[in-house]
Phi, psi and omega in degrees: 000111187289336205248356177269123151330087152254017142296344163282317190268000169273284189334280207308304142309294168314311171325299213256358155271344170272004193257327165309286213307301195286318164313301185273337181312297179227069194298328156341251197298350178252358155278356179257313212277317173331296204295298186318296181312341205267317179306317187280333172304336213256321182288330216246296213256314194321294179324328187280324207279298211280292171311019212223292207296328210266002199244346162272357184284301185314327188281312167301314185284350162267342166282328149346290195256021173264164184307331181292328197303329177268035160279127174293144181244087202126166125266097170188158184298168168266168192255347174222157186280166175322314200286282152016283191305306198298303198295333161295291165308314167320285178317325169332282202301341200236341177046217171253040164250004139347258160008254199316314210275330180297312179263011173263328188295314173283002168287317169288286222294349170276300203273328171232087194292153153226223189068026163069027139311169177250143179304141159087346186288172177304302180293318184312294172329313203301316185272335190294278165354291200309278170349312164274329174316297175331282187322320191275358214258178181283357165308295189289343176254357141288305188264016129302313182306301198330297169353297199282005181260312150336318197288303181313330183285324162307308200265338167282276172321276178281012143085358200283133176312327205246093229232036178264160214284318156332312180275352151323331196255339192310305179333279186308306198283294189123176182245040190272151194304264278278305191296321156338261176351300214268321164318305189308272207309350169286327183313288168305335132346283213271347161288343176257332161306327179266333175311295187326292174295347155289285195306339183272350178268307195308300180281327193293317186287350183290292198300325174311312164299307169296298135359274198296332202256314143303343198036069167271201157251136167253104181244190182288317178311295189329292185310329177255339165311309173291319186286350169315293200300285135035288182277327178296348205241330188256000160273346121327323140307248172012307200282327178300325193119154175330277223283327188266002193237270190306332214292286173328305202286337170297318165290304164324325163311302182295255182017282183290284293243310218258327159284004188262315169301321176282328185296317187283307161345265183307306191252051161228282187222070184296342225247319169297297171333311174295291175306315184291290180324322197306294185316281167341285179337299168305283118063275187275322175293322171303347222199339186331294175313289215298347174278337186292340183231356168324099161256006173070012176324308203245339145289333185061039164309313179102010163295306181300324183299329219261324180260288181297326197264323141342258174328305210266343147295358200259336193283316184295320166295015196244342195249047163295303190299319162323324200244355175274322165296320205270320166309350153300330180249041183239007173319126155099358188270174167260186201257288189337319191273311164330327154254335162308322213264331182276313147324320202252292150352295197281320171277343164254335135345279188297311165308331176291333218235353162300314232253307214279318209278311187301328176314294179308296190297356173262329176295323153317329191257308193297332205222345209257005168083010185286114150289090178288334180300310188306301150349268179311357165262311169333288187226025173114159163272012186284309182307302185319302193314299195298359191261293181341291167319311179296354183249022131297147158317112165123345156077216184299332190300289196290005158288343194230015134297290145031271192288283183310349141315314185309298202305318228232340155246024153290327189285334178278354182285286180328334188231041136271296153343331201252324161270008164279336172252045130267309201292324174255004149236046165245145204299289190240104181282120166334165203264355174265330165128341198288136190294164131348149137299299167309005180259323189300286183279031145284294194280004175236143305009283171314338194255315155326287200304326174311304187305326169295330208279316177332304212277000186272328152350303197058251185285012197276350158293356174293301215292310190307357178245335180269327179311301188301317146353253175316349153289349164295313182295324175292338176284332186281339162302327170299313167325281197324242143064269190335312179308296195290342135343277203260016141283325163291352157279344188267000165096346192278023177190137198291148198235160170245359197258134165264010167310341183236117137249194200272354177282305170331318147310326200273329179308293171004284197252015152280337179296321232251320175288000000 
């Protein structure tokens, strides 16, 4: 394959295949030493992290409604309607841990509340909901976004082939390799770490769900089955194609997804669902700034590290694969519609399906006689989710709609991944963004074996998640770099690279006036 990096994409694998490999060799000490970096990133950095995520929603939304926003990224039409585009980027960002999360966050957050509630309390309720709604929110879908507007600006605008995050940076960095090398490959890095550790909640909440509706054992075989399938179904993507692949199955997805929330809506407790969201809402507006700089200093719960400052390294190691996908579908949009459509799409998406599943479940636990909590001490919380489902109207049927929600939106994640890291290690991109096949089916290979590799692993995805952590802190630093790039091509900070110049710019922004 000619057109393939493989000084980017063997290295990168193999990384996260000896870091599996050594994870299960010595699960102890390489999950203690894991935990400990993450603790000390957390100690040192969670302030910077926080203040840095909530200061790019404010960078974006002003670059939105300024005169740059409206630069077109093409000439050419967009290529997929509004519903498409939106619905693409959702399943991107969120795959199936929505869901398992929309109802497991509030359950720890009932039992270890924070802002000083007492557990199990009225003020706890109050917070359970809001909070995830907050994670699932527009913070993590700014540092999802950011990304994608250099690369489109790159690749749309300035005509360039080649999208690896280095070169984004070179203005700033300089081209020396070694600094190059290490910038790519973190890149690649924190996308196959964190994919990974998504796909492994995903199949564990599958087998599980399967398990129970056969009454099999959820053993490793079950577990290597789905990811079989798993891998057959997105190299079957891959070979139809973008428009006939990710583009369908992501709609059909939304579709169903969003009607299987209204059916749990009607038929459990609408009338709380509704009022609590109402509440939330308020809630999170009221409180915004202060959940967005909350470190907790002096009690010291461990809540902001452990949750808030969690999500938001982990969304910087993820956002590469983000911003390479939503630059694949954002041909002919505007910097404007790109961050908006991402933003609003992507944080009201999760709120809508917060409000319904977490709504229940909090209602479940406080008023409706469930244990939900007691489930989740019993087998865990993938056993809570799937017990929770079974107390719907329809029994085995709706588990196993259920389950195949999962299956289809993990699957559109999984072949957002896939063409995202072909993107970043193909030599030369087609004028459409779309990768090679053979580069494509490398990389939905590579995402099997990775995927395989967790469960053979046993515990070795703790550590490959506390690793991705860390690895977020060089990414939000790599951001800033970026950031500061591609203000010197839009001119709004003075440049020393004479790659751009300003009669090129003003060609730019005269297009966009």
């Amino acid at each position: 394959m000619k057109n393939l990096n493989y000084g980017l994409a063997f290295p990168a694998i193999i990384l996260v295949l000896v870091l599996l490999t050594v994870s299960a060799l010595y699960p102890a000490n390489s999950q203690a030493m894991a935990g400990q970096a993450m603790a000390w990133v957390s100690h040192w950095f969670g302030w910077l992290v926080q203040l840095a995520s909530l200061a790019l929603v404010g960078f974006l939304l002003w670059l939105a409604f300024s005169k740059h926003g409206q630069i077109r990224l093409g000439d050419e039409k967009t290529e997929y309607s509004n519903f498409s585009y939106g619905g693409m980027i959702f399943t991107a960002g969120v795959g199936a841990s929505l869901i398992y999360w929309a109802i497991g966050e509030p359950m720890y957050y009932l039992q270890s509340p924070p802002l000083f509630a007492e557990a199990n309390s009225y003020p706890a309720a109050a917070w359970a909901v809001t909070y995830s709604i907050f994670h699932w929110g527009i913070t993590g879908w700014a540092i999802y976004c950011f990304p994608a507007i250099p690369f489109a600006y790159a690749f749309y605008v300035q005509k360039r082939r080649t999208l690896k995050v280095s070169s984004l940076c070179s203005s700033v960095v300089g081209n020396h390799p070694l600094v190059s090398k290490s910038i790519d490959l973190l890149s690649i890095f924190g996308t196959l770490a964190a994919f990974a550790s998504s796909l492994a909640l995903t199949v564990t909440l599958v087998s599980t769900g399967v398990a129970d509706l056969l009454a099999i054992n959820n053993s490793l075989g079950l577990q290597g089955i789905i990811i079989a399938l798993f891998v057959s179904s997105l190299v079957a993507v891959m070979l139809v194609g973008f428009n006939q692949g990710i583009n369908q199955i992501s709609n059909w997805t939304v579709t169903l997804a969003i009607a299987f929330a209204l059916f749990v809506l009607l038929v459990t407790q609408p009338a709380f669902i509704v009022n609590n969201f109402t509440d939330s809402l308020g809630v999170m507006l009221d409180s915004f700034f202060r959940m967005s700089l909350w470190t907790d200093p002096v009690q010291q719960s461990g809540f902001a590290e452990g949750w808030t400052q969690y999500y938001w390294f982990w969304y910087y190691a993820y956002l590469i694969m983000m911003g390479l996908f939503i630059t694949r579908i954002s041909r002919g949009r505007t910097i404007q519609e790109v961050i908006l459509y991402t933003l609003s799409m992507g944080a009201l998406g999760c709120a809508f399906f917060i409000s319904i599943f977490g709504g229940y479940a909090v209602w479940a636990q406080m008023l409706g006689g469930l244990p939900v909590q007691a489930w989740m001490v019993e087998g865990g919380l993938t056993y809570a989710v799937v017990a929770l489902i079974k107390t719907l109207p329809g029994g085995g049927w709706i588990l196993a709609l259920f389950l195949i929600i999962q299956f289809f939106l993990m699957l559109t994640t999984m072949s957002s991944a896939s063409v995202a890291t072909a993107m970043l290690t193909t030599n030369q991109l087609e004028l459409n963004g779309d990768p090679d096949n053979r580069v494509k089916l490398l990389w939905a290979a590579a995402i099997g074996l990775i995927s395989l590799s967790v469960f053979l692993a046993g515990g070795g995805i703790e550590t490959i998640k506390s690793l991705c952590v860390v690895a977020g802190l060089p990414m939000m630093f790599i951001y800033a770099i970026m950031l500061k790039g591609f203000l010197h091509t839009l001119g709004i900070l003075p440049s020393h690279s004479e790659a751009e110049t300003v009669t090129e710019r003003q060609i730019v922004l005269s297009k966009a006036e």
